[in-house]
C-alpha positions in Angstrom: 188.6 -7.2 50.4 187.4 -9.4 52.7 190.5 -11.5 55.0 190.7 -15.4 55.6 190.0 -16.2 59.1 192.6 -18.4 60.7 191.9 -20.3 63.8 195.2 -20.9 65.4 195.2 -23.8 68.5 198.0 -23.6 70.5 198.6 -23.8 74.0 202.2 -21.9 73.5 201.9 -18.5 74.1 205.4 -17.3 72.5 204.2 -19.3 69.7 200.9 -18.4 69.3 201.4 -14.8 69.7 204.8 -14.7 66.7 202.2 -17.5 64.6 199.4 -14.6 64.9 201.8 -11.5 64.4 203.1 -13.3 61.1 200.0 -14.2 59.8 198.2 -10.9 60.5 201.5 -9.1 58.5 200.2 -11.4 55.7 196.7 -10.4 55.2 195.1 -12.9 57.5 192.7 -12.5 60.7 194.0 -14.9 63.2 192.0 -15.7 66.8 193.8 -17.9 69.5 192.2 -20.8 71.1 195.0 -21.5 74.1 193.9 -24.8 74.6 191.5 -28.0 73.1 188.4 -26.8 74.8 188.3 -23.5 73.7 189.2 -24.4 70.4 186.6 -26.8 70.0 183.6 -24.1 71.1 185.0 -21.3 68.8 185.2 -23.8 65.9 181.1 -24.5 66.5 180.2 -20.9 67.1 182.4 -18.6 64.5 183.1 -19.1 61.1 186.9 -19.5 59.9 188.1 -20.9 56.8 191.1 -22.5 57.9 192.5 -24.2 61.2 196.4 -24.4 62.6 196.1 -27.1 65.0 198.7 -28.1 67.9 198.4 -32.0 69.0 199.7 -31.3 72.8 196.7 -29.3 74.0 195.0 -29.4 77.2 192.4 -30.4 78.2 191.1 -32.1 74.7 194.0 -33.5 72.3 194.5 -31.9 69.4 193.3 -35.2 67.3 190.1 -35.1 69.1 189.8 -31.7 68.3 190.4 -32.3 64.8 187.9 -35.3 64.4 185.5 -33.3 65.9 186.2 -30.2 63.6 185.9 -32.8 60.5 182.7 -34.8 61.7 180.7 -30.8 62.5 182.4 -28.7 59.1 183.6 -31.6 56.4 185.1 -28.9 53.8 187.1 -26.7 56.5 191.0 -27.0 56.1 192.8 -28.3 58.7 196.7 -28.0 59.6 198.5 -29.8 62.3 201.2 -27.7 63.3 203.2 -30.2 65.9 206.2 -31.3 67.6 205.3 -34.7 67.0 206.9 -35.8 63.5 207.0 -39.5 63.5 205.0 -41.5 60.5 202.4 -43.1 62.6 201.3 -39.9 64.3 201.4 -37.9 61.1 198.7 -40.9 59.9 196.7 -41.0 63.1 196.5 -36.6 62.1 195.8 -37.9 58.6 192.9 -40.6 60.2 191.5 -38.2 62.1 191.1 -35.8 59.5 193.9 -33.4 59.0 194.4 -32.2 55.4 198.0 -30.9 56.1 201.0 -31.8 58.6 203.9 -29.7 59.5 206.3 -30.3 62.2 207.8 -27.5 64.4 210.5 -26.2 63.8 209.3 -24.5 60.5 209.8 -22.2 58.2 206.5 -19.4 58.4 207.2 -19.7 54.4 206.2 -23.1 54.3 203.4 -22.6 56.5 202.1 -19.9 54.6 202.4 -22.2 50.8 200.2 -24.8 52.5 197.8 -22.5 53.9 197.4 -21.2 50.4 197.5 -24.4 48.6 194.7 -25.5 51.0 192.8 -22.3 50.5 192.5 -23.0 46.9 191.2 -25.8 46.8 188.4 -25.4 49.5 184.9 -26.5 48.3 182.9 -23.3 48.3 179.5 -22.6 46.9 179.4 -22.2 43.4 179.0 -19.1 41.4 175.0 -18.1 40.5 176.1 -16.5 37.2 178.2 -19.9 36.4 176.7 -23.3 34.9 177.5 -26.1 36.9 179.1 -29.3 35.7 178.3 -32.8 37.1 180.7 -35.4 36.6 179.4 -38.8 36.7 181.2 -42.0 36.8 178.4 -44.9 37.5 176.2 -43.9 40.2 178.2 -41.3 41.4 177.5 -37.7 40.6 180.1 -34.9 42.0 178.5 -31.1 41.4 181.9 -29.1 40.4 180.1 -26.0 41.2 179.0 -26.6 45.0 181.4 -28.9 45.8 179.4 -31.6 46.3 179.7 -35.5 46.2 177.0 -38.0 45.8 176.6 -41.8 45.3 173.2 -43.7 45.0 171.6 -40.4 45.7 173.2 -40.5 49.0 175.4 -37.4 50.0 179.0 -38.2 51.3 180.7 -35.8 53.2 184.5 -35.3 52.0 187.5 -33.1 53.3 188.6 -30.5 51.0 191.8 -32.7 50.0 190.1 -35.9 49.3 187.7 -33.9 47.8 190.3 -32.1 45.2 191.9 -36.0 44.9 188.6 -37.5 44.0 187.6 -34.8 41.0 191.3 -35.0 40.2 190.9 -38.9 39.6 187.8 -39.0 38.0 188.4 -36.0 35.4 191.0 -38.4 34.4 188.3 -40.6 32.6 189.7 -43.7 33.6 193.3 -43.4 33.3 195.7 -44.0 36.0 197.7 -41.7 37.6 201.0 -42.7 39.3 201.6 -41.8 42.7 204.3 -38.8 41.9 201.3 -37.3 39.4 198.8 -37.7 42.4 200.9 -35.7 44.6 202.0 -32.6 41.9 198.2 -32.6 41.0 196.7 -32.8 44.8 199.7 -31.6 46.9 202.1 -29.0 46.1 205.5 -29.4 44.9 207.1 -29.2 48.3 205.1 -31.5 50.5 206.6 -34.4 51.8 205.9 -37.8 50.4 207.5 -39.6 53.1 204.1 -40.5 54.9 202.5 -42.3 51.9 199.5 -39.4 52.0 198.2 -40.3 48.7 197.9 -44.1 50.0 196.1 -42.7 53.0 193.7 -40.7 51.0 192.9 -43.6 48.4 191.9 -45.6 51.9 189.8 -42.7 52.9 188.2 -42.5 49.7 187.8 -46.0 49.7 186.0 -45.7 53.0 183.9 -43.5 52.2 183.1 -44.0 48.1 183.2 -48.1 47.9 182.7 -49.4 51.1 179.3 -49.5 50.9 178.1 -49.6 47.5 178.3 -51.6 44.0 180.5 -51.8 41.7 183.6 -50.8 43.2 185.2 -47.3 41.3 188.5 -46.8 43.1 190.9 -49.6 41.6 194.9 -49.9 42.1 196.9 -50.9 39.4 199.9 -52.6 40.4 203.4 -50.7 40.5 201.9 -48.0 38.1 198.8 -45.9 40.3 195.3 -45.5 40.8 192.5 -45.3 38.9 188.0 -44.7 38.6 186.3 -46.5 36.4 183.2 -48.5 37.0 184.9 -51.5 36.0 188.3 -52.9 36.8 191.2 -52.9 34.9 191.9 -56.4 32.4 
């Protein structure tokens, strides 16, 4: 059986080295990138399909690294794996295009559910032998099978989480979802709400679904969720 290849960046060698020894224990294959340089070259020449991302890197920040991860490979998970814990860095993570935040201390338990839960969901090409399915909601078309989203014939590149959060919304044909329901369906059980995630993703999707096209599908119904439909509600 083929392992999941684990990037890990992190300029800590005590921590790199007991990240990678845990990780390998668990069935993955882990390479090091000591510092935001190296992490961005091995990210463009080698395929992984999942990053652990430090923040205080030389060289290159970890945010840079990670927008430049998202802008090259859209569908590949992304951890931060920091120090830094306050609300507005966890966002500026979240705006640059992290899927997942955890704050050191942790426990490799935790780590190891997200990794998982990220793995899961990861857009991957679809099975030959399976029919595909196309959901449609107005002019936009989202290809179940490859993982793929398109609006006005136009592709738009998504992360694997607002990916997952867009089918989840618009296999609800129009019905909203509170925020709790968002989070058990998107996140798992365990993640912590306390950054307002699923109002950063809306904002993402918003970005990148509505900004630039007619009629707007993402709508917010006060106090109660979030919604797709190709028209608002009364």
């Amino acid at each position: 059986m083929k392992k999941t290849n684990v990037l890990l960046v992190e300029d800590e060698p005590k921590v790199a080295a007991s990240v990678k020894t845990w990780l390998e224990e668990n069935g993955f294959e882990v390479e090091i990138a000591p510092d935001g340089a190296v992490g961005q070259f091995l990210v463009q020449n080698n395929f992984y399909d999942l990053v652990l991302l430090d923040l205080n890197l030389p060289f290159v920040s970890g945010y840079e690294v990670c927008k430049t991860i998202r802008a090259s490979h859209p569908g590949l998970p992304i951890i931060l794996v920091t120090a830094l814990g306050s609300v507005e860095q966890k966002l500026t993570g979240f705006d640059a295009g992290a899927d997942d935040y955890l704050v050191k201390p942790f426990d490799f338990r935790e780590l190891l559910a997200r990794m998982r839960n990220l793995l899961k969901n990861k857009p991957a090409l679809a099975d030959p032998n399976r029919a595909e399915e196309m959901l449609r909601v107005a002019d936009l078309e989202i290809d179940t099978g490859f993982k793929t989203v398109r609006r006005s014939g136009k592709p738009i590149d998504l992360t694997a989480k607002e990916y997952t959060l867009l089918e989840y919304l618009v296999r609800l044909n129009g019905r909203v979802a509170s925020r709790h329901e968002i989070v058990e369906a998107v996140w798992d059980v365990n993640f912590d709400t306390g950054t307002n995630v699923v109002e950063v993703y809306i904002n993402f999707l918003r970005k990148k679904i509505d900004r630039n096209f007619e009629p707007k599908l993402i709508h917010t119904k006060q106090g109660l969720g979030y919604f797709i439909n190709a028209l608002p509600a009364a």
